[in-house]
C-alpha positions as MATLAB code, in Angstrom:
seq = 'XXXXXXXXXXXXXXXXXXXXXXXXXXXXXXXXXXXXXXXXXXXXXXXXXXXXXXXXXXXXXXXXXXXXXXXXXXXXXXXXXXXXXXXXXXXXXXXXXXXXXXXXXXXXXXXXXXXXXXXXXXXXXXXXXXXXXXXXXXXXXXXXXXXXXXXXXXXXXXXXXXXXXXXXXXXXXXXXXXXXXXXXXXXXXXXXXXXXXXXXXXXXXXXXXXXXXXXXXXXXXXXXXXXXXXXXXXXXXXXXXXXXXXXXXXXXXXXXXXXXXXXXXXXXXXXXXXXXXXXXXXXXXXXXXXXXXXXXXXXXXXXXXXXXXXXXXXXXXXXXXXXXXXXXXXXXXXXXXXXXXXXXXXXXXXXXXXXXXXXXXXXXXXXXXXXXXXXXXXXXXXXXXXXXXXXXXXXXXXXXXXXXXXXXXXXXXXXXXXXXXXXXXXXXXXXXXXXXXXXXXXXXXXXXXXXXXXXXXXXXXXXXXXXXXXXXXXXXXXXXXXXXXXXXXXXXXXXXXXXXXXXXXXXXXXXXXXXXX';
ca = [
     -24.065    0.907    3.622;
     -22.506    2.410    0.265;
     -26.568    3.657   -0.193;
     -26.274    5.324    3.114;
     -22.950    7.019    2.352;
     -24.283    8.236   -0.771;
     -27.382    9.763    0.850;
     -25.104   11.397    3.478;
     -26.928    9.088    6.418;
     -25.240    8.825   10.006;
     -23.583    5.563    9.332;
     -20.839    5.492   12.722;
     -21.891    3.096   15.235;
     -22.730    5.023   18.639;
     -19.715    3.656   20.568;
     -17.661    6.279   18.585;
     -19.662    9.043   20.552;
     -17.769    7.683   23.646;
     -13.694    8.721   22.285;
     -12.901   10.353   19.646;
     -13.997    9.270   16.145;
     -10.815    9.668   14.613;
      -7.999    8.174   16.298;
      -4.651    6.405   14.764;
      -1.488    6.424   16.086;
       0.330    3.364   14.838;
      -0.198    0.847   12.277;
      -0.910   -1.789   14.643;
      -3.297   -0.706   17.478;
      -6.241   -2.401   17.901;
      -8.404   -1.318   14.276;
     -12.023   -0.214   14.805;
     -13.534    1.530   11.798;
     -11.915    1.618    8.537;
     -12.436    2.868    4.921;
     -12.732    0.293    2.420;
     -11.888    1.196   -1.703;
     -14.667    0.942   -4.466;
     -14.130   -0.124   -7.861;
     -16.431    2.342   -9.101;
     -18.412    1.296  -12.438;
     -16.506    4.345  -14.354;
     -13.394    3.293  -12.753;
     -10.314    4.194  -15.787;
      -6.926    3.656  -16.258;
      -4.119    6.011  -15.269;
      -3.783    8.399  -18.527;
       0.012    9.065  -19.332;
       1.416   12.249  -18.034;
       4.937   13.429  -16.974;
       4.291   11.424  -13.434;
       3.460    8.197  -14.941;
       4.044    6.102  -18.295;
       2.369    2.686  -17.537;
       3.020   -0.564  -19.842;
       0.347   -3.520  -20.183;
       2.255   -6.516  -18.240;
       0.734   -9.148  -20.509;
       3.225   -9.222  -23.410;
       0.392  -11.000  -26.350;
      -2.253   -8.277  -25.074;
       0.851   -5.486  -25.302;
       1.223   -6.153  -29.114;
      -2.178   -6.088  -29.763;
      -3.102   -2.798  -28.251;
      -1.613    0.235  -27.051;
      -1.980    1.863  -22.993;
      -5.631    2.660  -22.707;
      -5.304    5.635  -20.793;
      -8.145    7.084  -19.641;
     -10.528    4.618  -21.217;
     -13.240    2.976  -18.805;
     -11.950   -0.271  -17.305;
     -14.129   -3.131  -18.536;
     -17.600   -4.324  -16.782;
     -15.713   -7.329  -15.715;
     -12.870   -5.915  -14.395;
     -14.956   -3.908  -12.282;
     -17.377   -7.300  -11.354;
     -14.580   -8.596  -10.262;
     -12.741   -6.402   -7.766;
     -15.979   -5.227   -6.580;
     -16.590   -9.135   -5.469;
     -13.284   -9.016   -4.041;
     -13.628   -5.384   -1.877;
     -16.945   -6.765   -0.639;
     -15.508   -9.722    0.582;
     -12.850   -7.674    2.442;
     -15.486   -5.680    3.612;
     -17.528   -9.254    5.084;
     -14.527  -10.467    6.586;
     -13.417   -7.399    8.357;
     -17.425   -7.274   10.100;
     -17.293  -10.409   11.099;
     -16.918  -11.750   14.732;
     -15.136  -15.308   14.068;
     -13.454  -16.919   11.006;
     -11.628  -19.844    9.995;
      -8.639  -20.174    8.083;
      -7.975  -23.449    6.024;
      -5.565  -24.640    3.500;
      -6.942  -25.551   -0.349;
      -6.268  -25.654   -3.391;
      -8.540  -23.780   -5.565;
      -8.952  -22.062   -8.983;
      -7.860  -18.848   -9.147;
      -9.957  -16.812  -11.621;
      -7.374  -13.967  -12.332;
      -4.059  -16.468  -12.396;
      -6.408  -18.735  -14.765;
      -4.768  -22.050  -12.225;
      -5.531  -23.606   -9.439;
      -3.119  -23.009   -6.534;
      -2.553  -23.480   -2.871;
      -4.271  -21.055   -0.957;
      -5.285  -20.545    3.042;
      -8.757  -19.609    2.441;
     -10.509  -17.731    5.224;
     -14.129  -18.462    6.080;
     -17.010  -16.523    7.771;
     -18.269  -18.295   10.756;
     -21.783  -17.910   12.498;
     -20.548  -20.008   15.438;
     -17.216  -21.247   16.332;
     -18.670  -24.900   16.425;
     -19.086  -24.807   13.136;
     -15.630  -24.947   11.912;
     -14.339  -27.794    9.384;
     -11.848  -30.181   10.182;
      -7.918  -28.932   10.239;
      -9.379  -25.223    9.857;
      -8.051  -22.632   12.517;
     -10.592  -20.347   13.746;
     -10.029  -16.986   15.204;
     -12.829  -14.614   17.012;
     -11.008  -11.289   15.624;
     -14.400   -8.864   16.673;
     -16.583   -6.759   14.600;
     -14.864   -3.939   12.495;
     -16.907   -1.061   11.216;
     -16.648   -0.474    7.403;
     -17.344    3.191    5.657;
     -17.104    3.065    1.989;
     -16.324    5.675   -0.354;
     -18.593    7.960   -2.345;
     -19.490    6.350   -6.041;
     -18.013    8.864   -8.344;
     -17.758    9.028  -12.593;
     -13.804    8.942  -13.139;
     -14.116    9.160  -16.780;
     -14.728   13.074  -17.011;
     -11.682   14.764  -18.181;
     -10.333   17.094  -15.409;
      -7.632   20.315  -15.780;
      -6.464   23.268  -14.475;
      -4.623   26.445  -15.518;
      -2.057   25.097  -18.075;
      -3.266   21.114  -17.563;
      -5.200   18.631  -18.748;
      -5.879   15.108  -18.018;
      -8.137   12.699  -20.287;
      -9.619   11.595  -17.612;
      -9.222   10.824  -13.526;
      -8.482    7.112  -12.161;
     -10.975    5.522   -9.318;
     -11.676    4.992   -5.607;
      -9.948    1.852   -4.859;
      -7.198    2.972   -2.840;
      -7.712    5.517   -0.331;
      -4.817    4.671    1.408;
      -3.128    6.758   -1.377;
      -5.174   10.228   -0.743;
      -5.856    9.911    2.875;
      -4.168    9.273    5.902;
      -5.173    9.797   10.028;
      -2.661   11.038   12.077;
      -3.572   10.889   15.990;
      -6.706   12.652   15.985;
      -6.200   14.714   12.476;
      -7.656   13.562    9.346;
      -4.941   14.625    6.573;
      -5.846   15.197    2.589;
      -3.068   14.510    0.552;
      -1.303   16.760   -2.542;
      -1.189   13.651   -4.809;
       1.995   13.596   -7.259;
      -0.520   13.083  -10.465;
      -2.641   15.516  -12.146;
      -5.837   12.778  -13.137;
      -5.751   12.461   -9.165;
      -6.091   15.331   -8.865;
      -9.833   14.796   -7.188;
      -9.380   11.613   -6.156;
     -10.032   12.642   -2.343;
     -13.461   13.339   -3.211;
     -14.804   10.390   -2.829;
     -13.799   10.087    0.482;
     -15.301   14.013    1.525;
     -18.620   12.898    2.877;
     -16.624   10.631    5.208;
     -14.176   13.553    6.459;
     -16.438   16.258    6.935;
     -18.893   13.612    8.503;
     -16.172   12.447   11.122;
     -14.882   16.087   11.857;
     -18.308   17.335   12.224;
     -19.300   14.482   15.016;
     -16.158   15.840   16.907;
     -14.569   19.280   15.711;
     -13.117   19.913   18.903;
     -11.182   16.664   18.752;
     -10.803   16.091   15.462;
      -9.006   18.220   13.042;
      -9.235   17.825    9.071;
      -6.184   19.345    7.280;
      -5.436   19.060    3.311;
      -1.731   20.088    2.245;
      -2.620   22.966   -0.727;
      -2.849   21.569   -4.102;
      -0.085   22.270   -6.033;
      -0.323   23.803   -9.904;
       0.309   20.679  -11.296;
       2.645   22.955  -13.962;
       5.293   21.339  -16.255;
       7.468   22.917  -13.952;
       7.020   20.272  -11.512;
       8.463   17.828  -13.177;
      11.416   16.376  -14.307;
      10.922   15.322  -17.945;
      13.496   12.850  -18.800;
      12.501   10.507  -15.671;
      10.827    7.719  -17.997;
      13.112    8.131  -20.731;
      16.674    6.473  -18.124;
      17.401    3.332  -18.988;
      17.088    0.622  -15.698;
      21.117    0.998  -15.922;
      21.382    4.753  -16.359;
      19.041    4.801  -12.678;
      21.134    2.657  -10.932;
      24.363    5.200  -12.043;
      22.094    7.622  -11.090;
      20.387    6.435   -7.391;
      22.550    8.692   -5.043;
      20.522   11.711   -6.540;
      16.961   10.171   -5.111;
      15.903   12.210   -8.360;
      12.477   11.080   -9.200;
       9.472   12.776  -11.527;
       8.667   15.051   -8.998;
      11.145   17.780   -8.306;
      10.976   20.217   -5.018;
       9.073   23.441   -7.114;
       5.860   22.336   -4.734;
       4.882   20.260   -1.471;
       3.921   16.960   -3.155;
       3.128   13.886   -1.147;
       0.595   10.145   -1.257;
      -0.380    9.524    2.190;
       0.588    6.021    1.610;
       4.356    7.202    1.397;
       3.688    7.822    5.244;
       4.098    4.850    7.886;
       3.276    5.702   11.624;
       4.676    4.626   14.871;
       3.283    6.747   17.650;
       4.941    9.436   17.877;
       7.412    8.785   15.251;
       6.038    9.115   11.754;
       8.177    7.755    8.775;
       7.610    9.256    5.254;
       9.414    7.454    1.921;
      10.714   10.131   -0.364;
       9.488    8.555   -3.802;
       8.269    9.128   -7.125;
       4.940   10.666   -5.330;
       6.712   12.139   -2.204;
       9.134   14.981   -2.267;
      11.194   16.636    0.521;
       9.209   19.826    0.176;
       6.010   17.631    0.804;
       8.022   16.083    3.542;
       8.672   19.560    5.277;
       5.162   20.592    5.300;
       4.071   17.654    7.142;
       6.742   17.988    9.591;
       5.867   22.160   10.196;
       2.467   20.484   10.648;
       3.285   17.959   13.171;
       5.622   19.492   15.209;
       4.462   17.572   18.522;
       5.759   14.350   16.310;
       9.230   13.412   14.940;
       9.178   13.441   11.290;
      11.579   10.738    9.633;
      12.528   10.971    5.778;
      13.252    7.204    4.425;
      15.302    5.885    1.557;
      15.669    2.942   -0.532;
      18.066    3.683   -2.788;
      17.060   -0.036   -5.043;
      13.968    0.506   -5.706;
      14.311    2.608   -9.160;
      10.519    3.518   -8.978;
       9.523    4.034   -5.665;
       5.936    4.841   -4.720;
       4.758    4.172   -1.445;
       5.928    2.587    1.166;
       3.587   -0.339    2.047;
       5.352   -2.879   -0.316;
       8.430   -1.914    1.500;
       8.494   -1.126    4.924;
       5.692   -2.493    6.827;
       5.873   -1.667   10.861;
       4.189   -4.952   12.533;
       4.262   -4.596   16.066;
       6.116   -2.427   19.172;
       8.944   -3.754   21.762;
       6.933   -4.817   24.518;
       6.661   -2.367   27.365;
       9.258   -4.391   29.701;
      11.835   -5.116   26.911;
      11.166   -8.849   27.060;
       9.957   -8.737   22.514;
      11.747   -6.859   20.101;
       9.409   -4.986   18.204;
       9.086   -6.471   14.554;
       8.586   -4.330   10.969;
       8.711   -6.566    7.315;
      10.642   -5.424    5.078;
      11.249   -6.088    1.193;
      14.905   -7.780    0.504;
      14.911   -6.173   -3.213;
      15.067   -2.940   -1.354;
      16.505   -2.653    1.813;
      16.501    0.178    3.582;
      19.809    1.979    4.649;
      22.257    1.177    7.550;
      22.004    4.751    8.971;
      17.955    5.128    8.816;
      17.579    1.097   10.071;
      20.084    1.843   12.927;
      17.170    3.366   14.836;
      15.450    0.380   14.823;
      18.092   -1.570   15.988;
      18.790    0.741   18.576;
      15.049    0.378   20.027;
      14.583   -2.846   20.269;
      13.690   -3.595   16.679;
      13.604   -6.335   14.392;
      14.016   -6.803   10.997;
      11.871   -9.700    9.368;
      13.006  -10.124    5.668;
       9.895  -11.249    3.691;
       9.592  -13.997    1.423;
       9.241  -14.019   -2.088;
       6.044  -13.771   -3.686;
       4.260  -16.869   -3.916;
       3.259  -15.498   -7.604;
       5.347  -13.229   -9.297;
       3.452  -12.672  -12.767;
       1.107   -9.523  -12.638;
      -2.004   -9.205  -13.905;
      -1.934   -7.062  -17.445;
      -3.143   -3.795  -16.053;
      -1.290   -3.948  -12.887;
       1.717   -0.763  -12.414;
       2.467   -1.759   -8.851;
       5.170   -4.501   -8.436;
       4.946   -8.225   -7.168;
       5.752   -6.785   -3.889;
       1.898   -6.181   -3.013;
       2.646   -9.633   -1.471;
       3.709   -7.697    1.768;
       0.866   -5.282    1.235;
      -0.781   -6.652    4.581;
      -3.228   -4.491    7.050;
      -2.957   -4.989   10.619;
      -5.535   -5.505   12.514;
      -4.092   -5.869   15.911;
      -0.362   -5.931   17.233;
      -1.099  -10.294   16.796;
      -3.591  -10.380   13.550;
      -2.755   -9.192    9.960;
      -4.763   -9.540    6.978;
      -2.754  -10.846    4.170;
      -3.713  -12.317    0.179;
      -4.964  -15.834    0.406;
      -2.304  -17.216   -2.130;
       0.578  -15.890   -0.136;
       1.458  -18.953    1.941;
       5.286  -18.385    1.952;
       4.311  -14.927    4.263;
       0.996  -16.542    5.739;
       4.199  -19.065    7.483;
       6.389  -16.845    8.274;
       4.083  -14.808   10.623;
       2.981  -17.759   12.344;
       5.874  -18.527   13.258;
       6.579  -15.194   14.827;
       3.365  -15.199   16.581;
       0.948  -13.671   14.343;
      -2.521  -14.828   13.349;
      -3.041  -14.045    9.574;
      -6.328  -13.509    8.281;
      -6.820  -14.139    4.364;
      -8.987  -12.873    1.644;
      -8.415  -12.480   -2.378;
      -6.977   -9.539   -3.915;
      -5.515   -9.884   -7.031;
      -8.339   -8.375   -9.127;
      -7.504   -5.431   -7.174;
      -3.993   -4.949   -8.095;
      -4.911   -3.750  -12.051;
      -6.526   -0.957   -9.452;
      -3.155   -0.430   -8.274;
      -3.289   -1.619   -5.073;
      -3.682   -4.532   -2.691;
      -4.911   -5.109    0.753;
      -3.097   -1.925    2.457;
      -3.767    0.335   -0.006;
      -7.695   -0.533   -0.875;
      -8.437    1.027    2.962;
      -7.294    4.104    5.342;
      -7.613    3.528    8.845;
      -9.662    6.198   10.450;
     -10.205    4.846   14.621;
      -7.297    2.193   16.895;
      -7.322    1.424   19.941;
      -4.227    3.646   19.855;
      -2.313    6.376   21.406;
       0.769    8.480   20.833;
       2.982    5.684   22.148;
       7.153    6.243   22.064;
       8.745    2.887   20.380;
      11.692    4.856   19.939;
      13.267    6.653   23.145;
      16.647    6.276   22.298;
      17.450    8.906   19.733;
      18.757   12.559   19.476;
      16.223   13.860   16.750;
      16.732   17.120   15.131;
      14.760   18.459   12.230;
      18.127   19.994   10.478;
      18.096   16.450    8.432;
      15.488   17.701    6.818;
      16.931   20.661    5.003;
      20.073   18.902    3.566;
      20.548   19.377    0.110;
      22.909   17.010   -0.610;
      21.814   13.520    0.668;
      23.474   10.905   -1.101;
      23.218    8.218    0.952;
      23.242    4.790   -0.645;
      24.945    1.933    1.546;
      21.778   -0.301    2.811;
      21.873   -3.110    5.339;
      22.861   -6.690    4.047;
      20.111   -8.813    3.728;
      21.820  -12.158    3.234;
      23.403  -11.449    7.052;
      21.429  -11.562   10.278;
      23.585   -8.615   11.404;
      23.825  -10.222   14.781;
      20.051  -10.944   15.084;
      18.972   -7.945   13.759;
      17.653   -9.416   10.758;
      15.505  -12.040   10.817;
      14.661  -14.631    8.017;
      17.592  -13.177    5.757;
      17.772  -13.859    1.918;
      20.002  -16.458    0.775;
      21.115  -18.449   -2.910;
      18.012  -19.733   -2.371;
      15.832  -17.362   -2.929;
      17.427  -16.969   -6.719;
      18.399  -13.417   -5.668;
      21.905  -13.016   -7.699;
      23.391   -9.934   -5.796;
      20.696   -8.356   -3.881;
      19.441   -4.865   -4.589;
      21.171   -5.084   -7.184;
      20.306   -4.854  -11.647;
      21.600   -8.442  -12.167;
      18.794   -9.310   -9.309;
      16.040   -7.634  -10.749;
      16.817   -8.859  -14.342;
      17.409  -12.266  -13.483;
      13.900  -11.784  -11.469;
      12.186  -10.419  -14.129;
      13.227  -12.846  -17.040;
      12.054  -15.253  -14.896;
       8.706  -13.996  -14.941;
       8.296  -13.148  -18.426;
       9.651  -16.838  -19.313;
       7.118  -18.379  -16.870;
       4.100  -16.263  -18.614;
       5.803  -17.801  -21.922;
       5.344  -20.927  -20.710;
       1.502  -20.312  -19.767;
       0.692  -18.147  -23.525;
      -0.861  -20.492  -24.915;
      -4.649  -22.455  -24.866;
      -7.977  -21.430  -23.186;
      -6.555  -19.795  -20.402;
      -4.365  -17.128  -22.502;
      -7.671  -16.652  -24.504;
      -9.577  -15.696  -21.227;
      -6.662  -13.470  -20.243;
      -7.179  -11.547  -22.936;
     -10.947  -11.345  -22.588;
     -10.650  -10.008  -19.434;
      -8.391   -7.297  -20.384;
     -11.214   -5.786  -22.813;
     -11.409   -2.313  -22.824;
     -13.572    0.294  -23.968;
     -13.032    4.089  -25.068;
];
């Protein structure tokens, strides 16, 4: 329990003893124990510095306050994704659930909406008509330590007003194989973040420290000399003239990297370089890993890229005698390019396009894109967790053989962060499988200093099966990946919010958005 965490209580279940406590290899192998975010009660929102300038969403609440940076989210807020973590939590513990279609209010979209609702079960006899029930097995749950975010924080020649919260862990910590790794993080009021997840580490390496290592990249200086201060000043335009430079806020003075830039395949690891991942940070996790093959990723359309879970999501491996192609989603609005997704295709790899959003407006707080749609957790090579209202996905993996589990998340994403993020796997049924054989890897990629590398693969074409569920007219992209798309997206959006402004609900909007200094 969180009590037990805080007291610094043995909380791993004895079956641990038996294999080593930390152990993660893939996204997909069978998930045993898991981390679970907090929305701490002095949770705050991200102060501006040179690595982030966040913008309220909600366009009547934008013009009647400024950014509340480092102010304390409101009581509410807090009630409300701490309902929805705890849920996660339930669901992930349980034995059996059932999965059924409804519509339902939804209290942070102020509408009702379709959902597929999932459903603790005690017994599987006591499912409801047209429900489908699935006996997924127990999952432990650890949760973080309960911290105060709103002290300010600095260091020699910083300051932040304040730090941020312990919702996503995904974002400071990752497990590779056996080794529990501490992220840089790219932002100085994160500076601490991984704290809240300490008592966990040192808990899990000291149950096993001849198995288990616990790394943590150094901490950079967080100097003004790390940044590049124009970044927030381009113009959507003057990025898109600008994308073969993969220049982001972060330049290469230090080793900066999120864990959840990193995706991991066995014994090929995949790392986004982003706004919050550079390819210094990339380096030192490669000199760190060198029993592992250590691939940089681009996607040149996405203008603000920050992890890669609302991207690139790995889903499941070729099966062992070549009879599946191994399947990874991936986000039309930012495909990744020809030359990195030619290793995929060359190991038996699919590419499944994913839908739109079922709900494109974000909630006012939110800074992570619509895209948390695809922000899914796998629990198994066959069962996924994804958001309840996201039926358009909740299809499509049926009908490649998955069995998605649902719970609520959108109070989550003011936090930041959906379903993926809010956790970090720390045990799979796992090991340091090879999905991809066929390749002549070389570290000397890593050192280029010119990559400029911008031609992606074509969504709206199944490049002869390679893709799978491609984009088309349809889908009301207007030239994929490209500024008309994400204009034409995002008017769409704002007019749609226009058209829900006014009456009760806008009113309770707002309420909900109260913040205090």
């Amino acid at each position: 329990t969180d009590e037990q965490a805080r007291q610094g209580k043995d909380t791993m279940p004895d079956a641990l003893q038996k294999s080593p406590v930390v152990n993660a290899w893939t996204q997909w192998g069978r998930l045993e124990t898991v981390v679970v975010g907090r929305a701490d009660p002095k949770s705050c929102h991200l102060p501006h510095e040179w690595a982030c300038h966040a913008e309220i969403n909600d366009p009547v609440l934008a013009e009647a306050i400024d950014w509340p940076g480092g102010c304390v989210k409101s009581a509410k807020s807090v009630e409300l994704a701490s309902a929805q973590l705890a849920n996660f939590c339930a669901v992930l513990e349980a034995e059996t659930v059932q999965v059924q279609s409804q519509t339902a209010f939804d209290s942070e979209l102020k509408r009702e909406v379709q959902k597929m609702r999932t459903k603790i079960l005690q017994s599987p006899d006591t499912k409801e008509k047209d429900a489908r029930v699935l006996q997924k097995g127990h999952i432990s749950t650890l949760r973080p330590t309960e911290m105060d975010w709103s002290q300010p924080v600095s260091g020699p020649g910083w300051s932040s007003k304040s730090m941020y919260c312990a919702t996503c862990p995904r974002d400071t910590m990752i497990t590779i194989g056996n080794t529990i790794l501490e992220a840089t993080m790219s932002k100085r009021s994160r500076y601490f973040e991984s704290l809240a997840c300490r008592e966990i580490s040192l808990k899990l390496w000291r149950q096993d420290p001849e198995r288990v290592k616990f790394w943590a990249c150094p901490k950079p200086s967080f100097a003004d000399s790390m940044y590049h201060h124009d970044f927030f000043k381009l113009s959507d335009s003057q990025r898109y003239e600008q994308m073969r430079s993969y220049k982001f806020c972060v330049n290469e003075t230090e080793p900066v990297f999120d864990a959840a830039d990193i995706t991991r395949c066995g014994k090929d690891i995949f790392v986004q370089k982003s706004m919050t991942s550079n390819d210094s940070g990339i380096k030192w996790i490669t000199s760190h890993f060198p029993e592992l093959r250590v691939h940089p990723v681009h996607f040149p359309y996405d203008l603000y890229p920050s992890h890669i879970d609302c991207t690139f999501v790995p889903l499941r491996p070729p099966s062992a005698d070549g009879g599946d192609d191994g399947l990874a989603l991936i986000n039309g609005e930012r495909p990744p390019l020809k030359s990195e997704a030619e290793l995929w295709k060359k190991n038996g790899w699919k590419l499944l396009v994913a839908p739109l959003p079922a709900q494109t407006d974000r909630p006012p707080f939110s800074q992570s894109s619509y895209w948390l749609s695809m922000n899914l957790l796998s629990l198994s090579p066959k069962t996924v967790v994804i958001e309840e209202n996201e039926i358009p996905l909740y299809n499509l993996l049926q009908e490649h053989g998955f069995d998605p589990v649902t719970v609520p998340m959108r109070h989550m994403y003011d936090y930041g962060g959906g379903i993926h993020c809010s956790t970090w796997d720390i045990k799979r049924e796992d090991s340091c499988v090879d999905c991809f054989p066929n390749q002549e890897y070389t570290r000397s990629h890593l050192y280029e200093q010119s990559f400029n590398d911008i031609d992606v693969v074509d969504v709206a074409s199944t490049d002869g099966g390679f893709l799978v569920n491609p984009m088309t007219a349809k889908d009301g992209i207007c030239g994929i990946g490209t500024l008309e798309s994400k204009t034409n997206r995002e008017g769409g959006t704002k007019r749609a919010r226009e058209d829900d402004s006014s009456g009760p609900a806008e009113t309770k909007r707002v309420g909900l958005a109260t913040v205090t200094a």
